[in-house]
N, C-alpha and C positions, 0 to 999 in steps of 0.2 A: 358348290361353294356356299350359296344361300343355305340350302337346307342342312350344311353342317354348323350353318351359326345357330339355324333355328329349332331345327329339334332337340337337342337340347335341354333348352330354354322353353319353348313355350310347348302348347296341345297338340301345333300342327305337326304334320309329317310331311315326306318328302313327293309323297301323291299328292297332298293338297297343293303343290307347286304347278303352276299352270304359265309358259310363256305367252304374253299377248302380240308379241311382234319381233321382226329382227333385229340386231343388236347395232348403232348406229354409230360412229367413229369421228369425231374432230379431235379439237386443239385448245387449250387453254394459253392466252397471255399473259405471261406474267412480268410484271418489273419489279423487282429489289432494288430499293437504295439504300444505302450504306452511309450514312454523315458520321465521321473522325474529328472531334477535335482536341488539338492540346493544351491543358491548362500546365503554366507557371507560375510558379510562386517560391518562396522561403522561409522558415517555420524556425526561431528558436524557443527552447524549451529552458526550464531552470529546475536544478537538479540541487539536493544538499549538498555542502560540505566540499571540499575541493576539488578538480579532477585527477581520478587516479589513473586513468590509459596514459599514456606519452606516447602514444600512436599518432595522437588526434593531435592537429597544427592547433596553437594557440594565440589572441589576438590580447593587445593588452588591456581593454575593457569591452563592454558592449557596443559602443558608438563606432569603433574601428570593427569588430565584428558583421554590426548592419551592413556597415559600408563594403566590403568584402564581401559579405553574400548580395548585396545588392548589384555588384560590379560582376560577380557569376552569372545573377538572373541576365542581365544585358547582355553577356554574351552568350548565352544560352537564346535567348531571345531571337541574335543576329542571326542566327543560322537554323532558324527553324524553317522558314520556309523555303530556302536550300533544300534541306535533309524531304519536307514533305516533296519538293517537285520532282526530286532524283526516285525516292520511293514509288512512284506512282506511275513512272514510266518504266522504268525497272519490271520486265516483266509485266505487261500491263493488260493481257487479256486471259489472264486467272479470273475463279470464280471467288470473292469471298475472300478478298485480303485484308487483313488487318496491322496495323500499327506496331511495330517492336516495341516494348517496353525498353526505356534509356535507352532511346536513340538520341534524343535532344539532351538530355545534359550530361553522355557519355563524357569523362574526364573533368567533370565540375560537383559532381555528388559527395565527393570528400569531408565528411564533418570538418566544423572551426569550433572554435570551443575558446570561453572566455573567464577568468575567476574577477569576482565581483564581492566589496561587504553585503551581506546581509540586509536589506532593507526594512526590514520586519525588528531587527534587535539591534541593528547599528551595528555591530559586530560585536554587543555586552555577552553576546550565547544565553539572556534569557529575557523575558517581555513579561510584562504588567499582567499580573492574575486577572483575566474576564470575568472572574465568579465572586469579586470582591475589591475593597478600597482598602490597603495594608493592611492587609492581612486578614480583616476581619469582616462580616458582613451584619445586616440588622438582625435579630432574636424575629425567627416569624411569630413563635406565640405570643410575646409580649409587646410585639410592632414596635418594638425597639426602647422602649418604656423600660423596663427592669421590674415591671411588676406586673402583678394579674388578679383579677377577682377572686376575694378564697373561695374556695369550693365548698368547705363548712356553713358559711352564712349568706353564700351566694353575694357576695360584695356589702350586706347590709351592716355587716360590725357586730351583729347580736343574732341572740335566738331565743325561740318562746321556750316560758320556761315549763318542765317537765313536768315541776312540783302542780303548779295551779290551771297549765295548758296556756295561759298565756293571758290567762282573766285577770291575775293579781292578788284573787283570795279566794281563802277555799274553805269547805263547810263541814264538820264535821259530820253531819250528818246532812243529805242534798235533800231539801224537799222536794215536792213536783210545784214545776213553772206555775207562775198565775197566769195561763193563756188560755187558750179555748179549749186543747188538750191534756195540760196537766195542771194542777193547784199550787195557787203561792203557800209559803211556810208560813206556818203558823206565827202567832207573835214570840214565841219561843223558841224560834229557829234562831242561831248566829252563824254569821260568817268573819274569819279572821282575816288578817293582811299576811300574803304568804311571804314567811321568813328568807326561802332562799332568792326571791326576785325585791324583794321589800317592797311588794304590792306595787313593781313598774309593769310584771305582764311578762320580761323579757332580760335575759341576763347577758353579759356581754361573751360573745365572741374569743373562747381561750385557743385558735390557729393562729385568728391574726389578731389579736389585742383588741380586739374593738375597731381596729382601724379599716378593717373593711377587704383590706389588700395583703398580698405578702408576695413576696421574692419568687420572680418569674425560676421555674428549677430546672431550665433549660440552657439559661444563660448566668445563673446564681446572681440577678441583680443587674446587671452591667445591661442589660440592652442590647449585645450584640456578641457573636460566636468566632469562635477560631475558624480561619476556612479549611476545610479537610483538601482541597488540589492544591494547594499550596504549603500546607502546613504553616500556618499564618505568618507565611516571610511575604507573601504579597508580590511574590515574583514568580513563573514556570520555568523553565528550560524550552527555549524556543523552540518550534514545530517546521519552521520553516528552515532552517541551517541544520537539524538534531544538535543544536546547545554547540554548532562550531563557528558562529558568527559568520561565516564564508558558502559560499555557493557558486557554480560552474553554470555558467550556461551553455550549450550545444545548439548551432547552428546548421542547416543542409539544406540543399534545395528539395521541392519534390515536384515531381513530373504526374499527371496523370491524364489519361486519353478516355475519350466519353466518348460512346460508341450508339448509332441510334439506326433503328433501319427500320421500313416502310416497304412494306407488301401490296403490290396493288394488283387483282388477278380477274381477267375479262376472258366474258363465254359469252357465245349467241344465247346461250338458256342461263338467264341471272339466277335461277337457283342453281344451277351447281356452281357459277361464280361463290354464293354463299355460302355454300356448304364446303366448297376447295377453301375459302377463308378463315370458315370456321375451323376448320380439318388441318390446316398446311399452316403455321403461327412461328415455325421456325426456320428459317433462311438456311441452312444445314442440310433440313431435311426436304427441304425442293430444291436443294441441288443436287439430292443424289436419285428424284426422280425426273428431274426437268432437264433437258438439252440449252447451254448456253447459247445464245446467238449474236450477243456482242455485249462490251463492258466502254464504258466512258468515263474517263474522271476530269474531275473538277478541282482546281487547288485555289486557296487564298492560301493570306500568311500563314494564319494559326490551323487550317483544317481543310480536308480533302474528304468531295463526294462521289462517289461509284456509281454508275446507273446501270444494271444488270436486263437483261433483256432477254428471257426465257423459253422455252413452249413446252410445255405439258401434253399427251396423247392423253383421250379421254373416250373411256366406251360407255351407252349407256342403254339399258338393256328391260325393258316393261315385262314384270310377272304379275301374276293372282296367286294371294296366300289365303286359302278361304274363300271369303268374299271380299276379299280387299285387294283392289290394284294398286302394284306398286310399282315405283321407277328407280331401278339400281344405279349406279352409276363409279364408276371404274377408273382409276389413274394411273400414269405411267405407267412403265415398260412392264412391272411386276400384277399390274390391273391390282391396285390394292382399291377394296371396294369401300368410298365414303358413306359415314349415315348408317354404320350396322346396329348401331346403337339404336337410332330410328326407325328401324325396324322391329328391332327385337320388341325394342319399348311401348310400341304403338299394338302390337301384336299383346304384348298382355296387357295395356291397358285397356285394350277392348274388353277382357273379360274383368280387370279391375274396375271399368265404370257400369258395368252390367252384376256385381256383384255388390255395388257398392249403392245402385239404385233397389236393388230387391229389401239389402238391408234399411236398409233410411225407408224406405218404401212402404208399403202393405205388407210384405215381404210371404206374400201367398207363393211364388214362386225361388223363395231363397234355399231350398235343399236340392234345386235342382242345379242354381245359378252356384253355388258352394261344392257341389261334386264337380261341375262342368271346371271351377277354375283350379279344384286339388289334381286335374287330369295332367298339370303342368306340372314337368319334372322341377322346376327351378322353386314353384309354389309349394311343391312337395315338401320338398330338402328345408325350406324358410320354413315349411313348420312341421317339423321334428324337431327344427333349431339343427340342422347339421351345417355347421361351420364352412364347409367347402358350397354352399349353395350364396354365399358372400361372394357379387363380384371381386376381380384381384384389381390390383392397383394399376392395369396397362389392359383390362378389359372393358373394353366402351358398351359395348352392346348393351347392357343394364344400365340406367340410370342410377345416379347410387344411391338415393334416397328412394326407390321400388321398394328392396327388403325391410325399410320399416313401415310403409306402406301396406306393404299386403301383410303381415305380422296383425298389423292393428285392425286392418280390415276384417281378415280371418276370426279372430279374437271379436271381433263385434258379431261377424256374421253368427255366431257360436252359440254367442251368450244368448242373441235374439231368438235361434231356434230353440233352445236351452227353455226359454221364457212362454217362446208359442206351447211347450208342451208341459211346460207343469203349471198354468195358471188353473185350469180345469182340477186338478185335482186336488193346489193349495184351494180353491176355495169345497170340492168337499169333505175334505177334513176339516176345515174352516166349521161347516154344518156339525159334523163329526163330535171334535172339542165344545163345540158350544153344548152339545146335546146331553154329553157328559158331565159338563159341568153343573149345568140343571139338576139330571138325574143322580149325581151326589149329594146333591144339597137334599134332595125331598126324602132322598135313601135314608142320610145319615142325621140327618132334622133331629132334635137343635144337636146332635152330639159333636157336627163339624161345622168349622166356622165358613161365611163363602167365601173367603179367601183362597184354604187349602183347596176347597172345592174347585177355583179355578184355576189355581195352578193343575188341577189331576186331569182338570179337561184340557188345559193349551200344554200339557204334558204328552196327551195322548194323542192330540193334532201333531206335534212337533215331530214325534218318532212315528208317525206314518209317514209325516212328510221327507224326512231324510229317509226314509227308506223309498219312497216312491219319487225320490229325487237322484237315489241310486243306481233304480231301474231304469231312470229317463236317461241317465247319461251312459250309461251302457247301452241300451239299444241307439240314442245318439251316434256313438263311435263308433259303432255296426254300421251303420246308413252310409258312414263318411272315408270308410275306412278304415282296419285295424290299426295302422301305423301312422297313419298323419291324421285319424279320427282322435284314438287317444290320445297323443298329446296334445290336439285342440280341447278336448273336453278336461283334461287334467287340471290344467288352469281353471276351469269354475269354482272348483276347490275356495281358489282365495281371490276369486275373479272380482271389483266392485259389483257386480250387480246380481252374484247371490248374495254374498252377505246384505244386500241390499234387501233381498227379494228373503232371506231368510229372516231378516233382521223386520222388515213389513210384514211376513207368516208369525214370527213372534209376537210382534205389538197386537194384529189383529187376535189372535188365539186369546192372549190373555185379555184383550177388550171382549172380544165374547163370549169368552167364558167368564168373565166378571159382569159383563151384564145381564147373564143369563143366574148365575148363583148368587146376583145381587139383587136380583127378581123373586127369586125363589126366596130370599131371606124376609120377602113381605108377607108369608105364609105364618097364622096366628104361633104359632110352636115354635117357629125358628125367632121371630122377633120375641119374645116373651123368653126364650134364653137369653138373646141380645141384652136385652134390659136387666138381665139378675146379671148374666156377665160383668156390665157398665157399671150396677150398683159395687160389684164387691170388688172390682178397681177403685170404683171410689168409695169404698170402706177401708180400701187398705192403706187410701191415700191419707186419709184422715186420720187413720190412728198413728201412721208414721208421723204425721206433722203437729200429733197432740200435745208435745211434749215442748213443741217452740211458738202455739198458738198465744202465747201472753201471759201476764202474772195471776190473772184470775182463773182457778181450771174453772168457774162456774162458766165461766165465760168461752172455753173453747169450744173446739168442734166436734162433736159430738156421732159417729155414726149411727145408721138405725141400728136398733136394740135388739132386734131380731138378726141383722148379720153381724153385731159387735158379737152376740151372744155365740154365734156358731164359730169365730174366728178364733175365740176365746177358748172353746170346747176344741177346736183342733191342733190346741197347744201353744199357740203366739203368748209370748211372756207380756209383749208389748196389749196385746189386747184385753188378757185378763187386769192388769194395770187400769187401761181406760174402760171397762166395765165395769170393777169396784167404785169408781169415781162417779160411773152415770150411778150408780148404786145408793153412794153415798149423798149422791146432790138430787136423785131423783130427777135427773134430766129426760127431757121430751116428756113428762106426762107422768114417767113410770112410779110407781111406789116405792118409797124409801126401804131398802132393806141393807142398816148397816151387818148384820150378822151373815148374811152371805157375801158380802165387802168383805169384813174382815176375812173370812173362810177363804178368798183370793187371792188376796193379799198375803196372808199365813202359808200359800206354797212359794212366794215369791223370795220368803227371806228364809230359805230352806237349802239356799246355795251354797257354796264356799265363798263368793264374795258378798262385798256387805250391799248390802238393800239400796237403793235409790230414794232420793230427797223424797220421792213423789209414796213408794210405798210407805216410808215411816208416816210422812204427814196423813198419808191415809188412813194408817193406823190411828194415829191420835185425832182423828175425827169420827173413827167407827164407836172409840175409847167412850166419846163425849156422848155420842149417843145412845150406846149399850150401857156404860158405869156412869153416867150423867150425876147421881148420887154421892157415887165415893169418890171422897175429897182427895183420898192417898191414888187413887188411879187415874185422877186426873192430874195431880202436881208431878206424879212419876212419866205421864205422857207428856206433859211442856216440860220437862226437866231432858226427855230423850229429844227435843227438837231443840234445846238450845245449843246445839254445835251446829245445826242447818243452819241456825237463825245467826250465826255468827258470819256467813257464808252470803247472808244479805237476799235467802230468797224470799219474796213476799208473803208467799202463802206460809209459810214456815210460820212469821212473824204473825200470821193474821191466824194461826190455828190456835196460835200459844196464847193468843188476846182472847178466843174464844174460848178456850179451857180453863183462862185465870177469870174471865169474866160470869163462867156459870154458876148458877144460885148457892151451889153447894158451896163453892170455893170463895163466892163474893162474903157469904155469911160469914163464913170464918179466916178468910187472910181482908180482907176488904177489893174494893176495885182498884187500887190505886196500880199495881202492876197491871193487872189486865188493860187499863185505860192508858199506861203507857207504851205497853206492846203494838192497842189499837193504831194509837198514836204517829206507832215507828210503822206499822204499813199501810200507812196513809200516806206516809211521808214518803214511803217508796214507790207509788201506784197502786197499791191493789187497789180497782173501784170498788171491790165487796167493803173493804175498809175505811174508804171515805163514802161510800153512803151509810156505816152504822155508827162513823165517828159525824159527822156531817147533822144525824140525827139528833146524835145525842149534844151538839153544840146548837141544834135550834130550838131543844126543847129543855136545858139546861140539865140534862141527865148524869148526876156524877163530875158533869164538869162546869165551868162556868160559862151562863149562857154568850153566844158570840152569833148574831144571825148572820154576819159579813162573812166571816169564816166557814161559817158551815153552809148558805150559797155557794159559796166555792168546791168544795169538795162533794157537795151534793150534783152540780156541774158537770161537775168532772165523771163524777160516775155514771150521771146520764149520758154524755159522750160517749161512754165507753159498752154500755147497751147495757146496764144492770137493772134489773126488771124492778120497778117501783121506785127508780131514781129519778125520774120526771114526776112524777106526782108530788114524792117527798121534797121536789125543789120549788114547784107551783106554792106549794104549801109554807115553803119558807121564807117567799116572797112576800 
């Protein structure tokens, strides 16, 4: 009988059964007591509306009702313990008697039933809306106000106005501030009082009149809402009657018997007393293996006790399972044996705590301690995952918390062996990728950057690694088993602690092969592309940004002349743009050459669309320094910028000043336009324009001398970096 609970279940077999001695025969004690008592009481309930049985006797209000069931309870009461002492002697040496249901208020259970008004509506059939005071409640967004802040002027009644921003006057032409950034206007600068604020800043408010507020639009004004449960009559249809003012209550007694019993069970050997306690929990089921040998009862008024007085046969019988002695032990007439669970359990938790130490452990001897516990048919079946190796629900011999137990265990002991055999080989591929990544970089020096380099080497660590992570878990499930190895090892797949161990093989791969092709990038060839690389990123960045570097191009950013020149030469429209310009301004050093300007320029408006502010104005600077003489192609080039110059770009304004300003042009129209052109891109920033207007106000050139004014704008342009605008300002001090 042992060996058919245990083979089974665990490694052993029915050889490994070994008896230590003969089998030894007493008696268990047992007493069952039985305590019965009866409770009474009576219970009315209130029901809607009126009663419709006429089955059911009826009283003429509540208080005659009480009284009527309370005059039941009494006599229900009087004959209770009657009925308990005739019961008890009745037949009185059964096992296991229980109480009849309606013995004590057999002929007194009959509902009473009473109609009553309504207490809740007085008998109106409806009651005062909870969700409001007639009919209406307070307006939440307005908090009961009737009004709310406009949303227009945010409560303030007004708003800045559009015309002037909210300053009060505006200038027909803005000069630059008198700050430490831009220049006050000149004395010929005006500003008016703006007509549509009348120089307040701020117009009124046309949502809400200026008044700041308007009409909450949820409650149109009024401060408070219709109630939607009521429909604002401010009354419901009562809940307690359903709207019939009238309600029944029902009256009955009820009976109920509480039942309590107490097991007490004595052995010469107190552990199988514990284990029969543990084991035997229902009175039922020792009585159908225990012999009675006497019943006693006990009665008061309301409840009667049984005292049952038992004997149980008990055999108990010493085996060796292995190396473990163990002591069976046997009950009743059937010998049902206690404790198989304690057996079974103890039986593989030997090999669970010996499996469970190799893992957590050094785990030097864990493929041996991992076959030894897969040799259990039950640890088999748990992992394949076959459903029938789940104890059932009337099987003790497993613990039930075992199957996820060894699951988890199995699954660590897995991963660990999984771990002992592929660290050796992640790290030499580890060597591997690194070695690769180096030997890219010097291979393909400077033609690949160490980047891709290290990706090619933790690329080629990676796919040895999953492949030599494929071979380890195949001859793994070899070692363990075809059928319960595989599906141990299948889980690694998505186990935590590859992706762990794959996710550590990745970081490390790409650390070293990064710091192996970031080594190799200190080699003079590889770093010397690096730096032409950097430069013509930032060549490219600069000419993208040349076009929003500020009002003076003298002034912008300029790249080197040698990669403008090459960026230029492979087509960028934007680059031959800003190389006509270094061209034309001779920036960084280079020699002026307007005739190759223009020639860049002249492919640039050879489009279908029209030309950029930047090519024309180019033009009419190459204009000035190629035809500097002819008066008719200089009035024709500020004549082609006066639609930019309408458009308010500085340089626009500051080319047309210099074309009306040159010798040929001044001899014969005079300066007075050119000096007002200077004038207007002064007034807009250009710093090239306030250091040659700047000049000629401290030297009285053309205009009238002003040294206050022309410190200013001289100022200004040194602020702004324009080369000879700190001297010319020392100077005008």
């Amino acid at each position: 009988m042992v060996a058919a609970h245990v083979e089974p279940l665990t490694r052993f077999r029915i050889q490994d059964l070994r008896e230590l001695g003969p089998e030894q025969e007493s008696w268990a004690e047992i007493t069952v007591t039985t305590r019965q008592r009866v409770e009474l009481d009576w219970i009315v309930t209130a029901h809607p509306g009126a009663l419709t049985d006429e089955g059911i006797e009826q009283r003429a209000d509540r208080d005659a009702l009480e009284t009527e069931l309370q005059h039941r309870l009494g006599e229900a009461e009087r004959t209770v313990p009657a009925l308990i002492h005739q019961w008890a002697h009745d037949e009185g040496g059964r096992y296991r008697r229980l109480l009849p249901g309606g013995l004590f208020t057999a002929g007194l259970d009959a509902p009473l039933a009473a109609t009553e008004t309504c207490p809740t509506c007085q008998g109106r059939t409806r009651q005062a809306c909870p969700d409001c005071e007639g009919g209406h409640r307070p307006c939440a967004r307005c908090h009961a106000g009737g009004r709310i802040a406009c949303e227009s002027c945010r409560g303030l009644g007004r708003l800045a106005c559009t015309a002037c921003h909210g300053q009060g006057r505006i200038a027909p032409t803005a000069p630059p501030a008198a700050t430490a950034t831009e220049p006050a206007a000149t004395s010929g600068g005006t500003t008016i009082e703006c007509a549509a604020c009348a120089g307040q800043g701020w117009q009124s408010c046309g949502s809400c009149a200026g008044l700041g507020q308007c009409d909450c639009p949820d409650c149109a004004g009024r401060g408070q809402q219709d109630c939607s449960r009521c429909g604002a009559l401010g009354e419901i249809a009562c809940a307690d009657c359903q709207a019939s003012g009238l309600r029944h209550l029902l009256g009955r007694l009820r009976e109920q018997i509480v039942v309590e019993d107490q097991i007490e069970i004595h052995h010469p050997d107190p552990g199988v007393a514990a284990s029969a306690a543990r084991h035997f929990t229902d009175p039922v089921e020792i009585g159908a293996l225990a012999a009675l040998e006497a019943v006693r009862y006990t009665t008061a008024p309301y409840a009667v006790q049984a005292v049952h007085r038992l004997r149980l046969p008990v055999r108990q019988v010493p085996l060796q399972i292995g190396a473990q002695p163990l002591t069976f032990t046997a009950c009743g007439q059937d010998l049902r044996i206690l404790d198989f669970q304690h057996v079974v359990s103890l039986l593989l938790a030997l090999d669970l705590q010996t499996l469970e130490r190799n893992t957590l452990g050094s785990g030097r001897h864990l493929l041996d301690a991992l076959t030894r516990f897969l040799a259990s048919p039950l640890n088999t079946r748990l992992a394949v995952g076959d459903p029938a190796a789940l104890p059932g629900q009337d099987d003790d011999r497993v613990d039930r918390d075992y199957p996820e137990q060894a699951r988890a265990l199995m699954r660590r002991a897995t991963e660990r062996l999984w771990a002992q055999r592929i660290w050796r080989p992640s790290l030499a591929l580890l060597a591997l990728g690194t070695l690769v990544a180096g030997a890219l970089v010097l291979a393909a020096a400077p033609a690949l950057s160490w980047p891709l380099a290290a990706l090619g080497g933790a690329g080629c660590a990676i796919a040895g690694w999953v492949a030599t992570d494929w071979r380890q878990r195949q001859r793994l499930a070899t070692d363990l088993g075809r059928e319960a190895g595989g599906a141990l090892v299948r889980p690694l797949r998505r186990a935590p602690v590859w992706r762990r161990t794959a996710a550590l093989s990745l970081a490390a791969a790409l650390v070293a092969g990064g710091v192996a092709a970031l080594s190799a990038t200190r080699l003079p060839p590889v770093r010397e592309r690096i730096a032409q690389q950097q430069q013509r990123l930032e060549a490219a960045r600069q000419i993208e940004r040349w076009a929003h570097d500020g009002r003076d191009y003298r002034l912008r950013r300029y790249p080197d002349a040698a990669l403008l020149r090459q960026a230029a030469d492979g087509g960028s429209e934007t680059a031959r743009l800003v190389r006509a310009w270094s061209l034309l301004l001779g920036i960084d050093g280079q020699k002026v050459d307007a005739g190759q300007a223009r020639e860049l320029l002249d492919t640039l408006t050879r489009g279908p669309q029209p030309p950029e502010p930047a090519v024309l104005i180019g033009q009419a600077r190459a204009t000035l320094l190629l035809d500097g003489r002819s008066v008719s192609a200089l009035e024709g080039a500020a004549a082609g910028l006066e639609s930019i110059q309408e458009s308010q770009v500085p340089e626009a304004t500051y080319t047309i000043a210099l074309l009306r300003l040159a010798p040929a042009v001044v001899a014969r129209r005079g300066a007075a336009a050119g000096l007002e052109a200077l004038q207007q891109a002064a007034d807009m920033g250009h710093p090239s324009a306030c250091l040659d207007l700047g000049r000629r106000l401290a030297a009285g050139q053309g205009l009238k001398r002003d040294p206050v004014a022309a410190r200013r704008y001289l100022a200004f342009a040194a602020s702004r970096g324009v080369p000879g605008a700190p001297q010319a300002a020392t100077a005008a001090r």
